[in-house]
N, C-alpha and C positions, 0 to 999 in steps of 0.2 A: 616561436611559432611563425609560418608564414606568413605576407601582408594578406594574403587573403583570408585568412580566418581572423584577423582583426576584425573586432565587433564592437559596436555601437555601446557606450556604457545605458544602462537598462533595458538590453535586447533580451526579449524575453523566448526562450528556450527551448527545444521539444523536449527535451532531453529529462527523462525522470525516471527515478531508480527503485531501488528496497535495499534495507537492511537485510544480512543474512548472519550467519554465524560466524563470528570474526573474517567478515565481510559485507561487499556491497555488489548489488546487479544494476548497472546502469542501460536504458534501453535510448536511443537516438533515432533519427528518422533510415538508416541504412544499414548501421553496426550498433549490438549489444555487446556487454560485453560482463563478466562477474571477475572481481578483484578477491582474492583472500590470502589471509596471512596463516602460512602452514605453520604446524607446529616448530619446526627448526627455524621459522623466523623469516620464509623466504618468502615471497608473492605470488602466487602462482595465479596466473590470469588468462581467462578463454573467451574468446570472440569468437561471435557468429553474425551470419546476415540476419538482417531484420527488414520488414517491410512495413515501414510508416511513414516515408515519406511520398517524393511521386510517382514510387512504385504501388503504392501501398492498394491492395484491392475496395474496389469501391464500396463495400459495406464498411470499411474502415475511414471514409473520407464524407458520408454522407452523413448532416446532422440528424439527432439525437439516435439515430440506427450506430452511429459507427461508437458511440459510448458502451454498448450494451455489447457487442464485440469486444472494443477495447481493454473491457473491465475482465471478462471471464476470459482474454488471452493472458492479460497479467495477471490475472489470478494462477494460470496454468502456470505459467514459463515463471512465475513468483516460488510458487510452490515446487516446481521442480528444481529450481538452484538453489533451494533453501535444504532440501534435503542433500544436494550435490555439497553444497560446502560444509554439511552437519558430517558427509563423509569424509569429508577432508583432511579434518579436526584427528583421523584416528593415523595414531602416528607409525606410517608403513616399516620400523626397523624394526619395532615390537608390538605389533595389532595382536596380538595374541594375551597382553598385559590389560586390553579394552575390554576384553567378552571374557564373560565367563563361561563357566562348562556346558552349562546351557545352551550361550548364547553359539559359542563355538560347535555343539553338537546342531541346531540349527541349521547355521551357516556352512555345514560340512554335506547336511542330508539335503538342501533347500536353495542352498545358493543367491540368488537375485531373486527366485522368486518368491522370500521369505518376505525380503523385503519389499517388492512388488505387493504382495498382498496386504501389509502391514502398511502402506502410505493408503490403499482405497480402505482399508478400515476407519483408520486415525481419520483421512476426509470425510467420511461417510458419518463416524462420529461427531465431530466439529459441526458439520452439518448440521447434524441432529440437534446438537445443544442449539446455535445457534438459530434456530428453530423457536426451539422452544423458548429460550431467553427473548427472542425480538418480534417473535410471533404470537405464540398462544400464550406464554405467561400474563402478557402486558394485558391482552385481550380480556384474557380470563379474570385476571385481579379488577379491573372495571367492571367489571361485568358484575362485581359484589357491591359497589357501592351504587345503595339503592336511590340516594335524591339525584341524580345523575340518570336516573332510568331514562325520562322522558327528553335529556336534551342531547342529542347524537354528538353536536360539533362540540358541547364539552366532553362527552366522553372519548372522543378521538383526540382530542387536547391533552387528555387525565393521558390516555395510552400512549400520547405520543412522550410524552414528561416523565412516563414509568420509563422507557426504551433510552432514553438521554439519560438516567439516571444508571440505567444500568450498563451503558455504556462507559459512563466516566467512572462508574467506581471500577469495572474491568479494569480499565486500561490504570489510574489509583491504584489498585491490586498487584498489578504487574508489574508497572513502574519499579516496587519495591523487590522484588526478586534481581539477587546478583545476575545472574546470566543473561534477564531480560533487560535489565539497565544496561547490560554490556553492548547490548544490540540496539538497545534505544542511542547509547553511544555510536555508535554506527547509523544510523536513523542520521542523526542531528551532522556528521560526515557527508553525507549524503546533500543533505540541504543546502550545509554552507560550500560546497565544494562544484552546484549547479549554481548558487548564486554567484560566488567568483567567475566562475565562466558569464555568466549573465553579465554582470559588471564590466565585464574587457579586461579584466588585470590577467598578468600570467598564472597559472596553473602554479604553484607552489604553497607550500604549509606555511608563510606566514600570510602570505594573500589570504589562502581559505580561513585561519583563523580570525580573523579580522570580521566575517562575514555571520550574519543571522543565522541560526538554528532554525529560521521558520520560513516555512515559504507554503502560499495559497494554494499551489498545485500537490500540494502532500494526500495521500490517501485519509489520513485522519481528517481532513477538513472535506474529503469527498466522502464518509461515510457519515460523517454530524447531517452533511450537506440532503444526503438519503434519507435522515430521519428526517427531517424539516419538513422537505417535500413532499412525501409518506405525511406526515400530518395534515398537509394539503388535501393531498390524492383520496387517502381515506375515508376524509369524511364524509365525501358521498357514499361512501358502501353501507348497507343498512346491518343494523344490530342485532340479526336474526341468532341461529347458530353462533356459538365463536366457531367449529370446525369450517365451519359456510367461511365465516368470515376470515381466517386464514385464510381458507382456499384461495377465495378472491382476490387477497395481498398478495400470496407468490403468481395470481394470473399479472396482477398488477406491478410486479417489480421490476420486470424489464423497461417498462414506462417509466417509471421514478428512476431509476437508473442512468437512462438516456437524458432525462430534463436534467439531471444533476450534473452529468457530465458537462452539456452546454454550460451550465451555471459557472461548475468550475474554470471552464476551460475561459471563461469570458474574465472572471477573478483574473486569472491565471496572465489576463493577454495586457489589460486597461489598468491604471491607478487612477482611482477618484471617488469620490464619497462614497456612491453606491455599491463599489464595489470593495470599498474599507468594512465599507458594514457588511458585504456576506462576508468576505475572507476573515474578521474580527473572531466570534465564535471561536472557528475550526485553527485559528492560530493560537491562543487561548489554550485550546487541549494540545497543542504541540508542546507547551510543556511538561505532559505527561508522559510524553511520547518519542520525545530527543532529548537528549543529553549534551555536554559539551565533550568533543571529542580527545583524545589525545593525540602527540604529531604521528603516533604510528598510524593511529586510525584514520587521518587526514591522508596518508600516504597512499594509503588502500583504494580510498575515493576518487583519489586523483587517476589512481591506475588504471580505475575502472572506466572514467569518465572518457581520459582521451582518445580511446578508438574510436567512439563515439561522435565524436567533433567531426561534420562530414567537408569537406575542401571547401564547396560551396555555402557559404552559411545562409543563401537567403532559404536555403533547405531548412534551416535550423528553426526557421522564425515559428514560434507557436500561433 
């Protein structure tokens, strides 16, 4: 690597990715970039421009506004190259051995826009549950226990401890599914192969194996980090309606959203007590949620990561 990407050991990083389907999307302050391992075994990797560093437009640069952007652009570009690499997987010498007759008659009368339709469904679905699992359930199961009537801040407490509980047994849940440990192996790629960049050592699979599975800037410690402060934010809202009372939480989430982000992103930059104890939690559940990788899966990360590394690295500094 050249002397000028030489970096500071503990230089903390912009640069944060996702797991996808036997692969990884890594995003940096100027180039993205998604790594995956085709079925014949080979890499196949696409870069594009990104804008997050000092190009980056200024709702993406100004606190706790540019969280609330940040989050639903990764959500987008997350969910688009997760379905890119799920197409990946179908293997072009005999994609006809993948679908059945069905799926082929589909695909014959409908083309893209079969599947076009079928990603705003499956969103629109996820939605929904998600919805209901982190909104009105939690709400509404409080809302039965009756010595709890008269005190609001524990019954935002009760709802906030239902929403954590059903979060960890999700991701519990999932954990154990082969395909999704696959990915969660790819997750834990991901982590250890920004912390080696972070560290200053070279880019290689025994450097990255060497390195932690967990790091504070991970999405799971930024959704724990969303209930928290949702149990903050909440308990001002009065106990009226629960449909009232939804309401007011998706008025309110772009708010929680943005403080969490700052939260994280402060985890993410400082070591020191205060901030061992937010990141503590959300690293905790990164057991649930990475795995240790194997060397092919380290390979992928590495792929993914180095377009990403931009010349100048005070670009890079988080």
């Amino acid at each position: 690597m050249a002397d000028e990407k030489k970096i500071k050991i503990n230089h903390k990083s912009k640069i944060g990715g996702q797991a996808l389907i036997e692969g990884v999307m890594m995003k940096g302050s100027y180039k993205a970039a998604m790594a995956c391992r085709l079925p014949n075994g080979e890499i196949d990797l696409e870069v594009w421009d990104e804008k997050n560093g000092k190009n980056a437009p200024w709702y993406r640069k100004v606190p706790f506004i540019r969280g609330i952007f940040n989050f639903i652009l990764s959500m987008i570009d997350g969910h688009k190259c997760l379905m890119k690499s799920a197409e990946k997987q179908v293997d072009e010498n005999n994609p006809e051995e993948e679908m059945s007759k069905f799926e082929k008659w589909l695909d014959d009368k409908f083309g893209e826009k079969i599947m076009t339709a079928f990603m705003i469904i499956a969103v629109m679905f996820s939605v929904a549950i998600g919805l209901f699992l982190f909104m009105y359930l939690p709400t509404k199961t409080v809302g039965f226990i009756k010595p709890l009537h008269n005190y609001n801040m524990l019954k935002t407490l009760f709802e906030g401890i239902i929403k954590i509980i059903i979060f960890v047994l999700y991701l519990g849940l999932t954990s154990l599914m082969k395909d999704i440990k696959r990915t969660y192996q790819y997750h834990g790629a991901e982590h250890k192969t920004i912390a080696c960049h972070e560290s200053g050592e070279e880019l290689n699979v025994d450097n990255v194996k060497k390195q932690s599975r967990f790091h504070p800037r991970c999405g799971t410690s930024f959704i724990f980090l969303v209930l928290i402060v949702g149990i903050l934010v909440f308990s001002f809202l009065s106990w009226g309606s629960t449909l009232v009372r939804v309401g007011m939480k998706l008025v309110l989430m772009p708010l929680i959203v943005g403080i969490s982000y700052e939260i994280i992103r402060l985890a993410g930059r400082h070591d020191n007590i205060i901030t061992r104890i937010i990141s503590a939690p959300g690293l905790q559940l990164q057991r649930l949620t990475t795995k240790e990788p194997d060397d092919k899966q380290i390979e992928i990360a590495i792929a993914a990561i180095e377009p990403c590394i931009p010349e100048n690295l005070e670009d890079d500094q988080w």
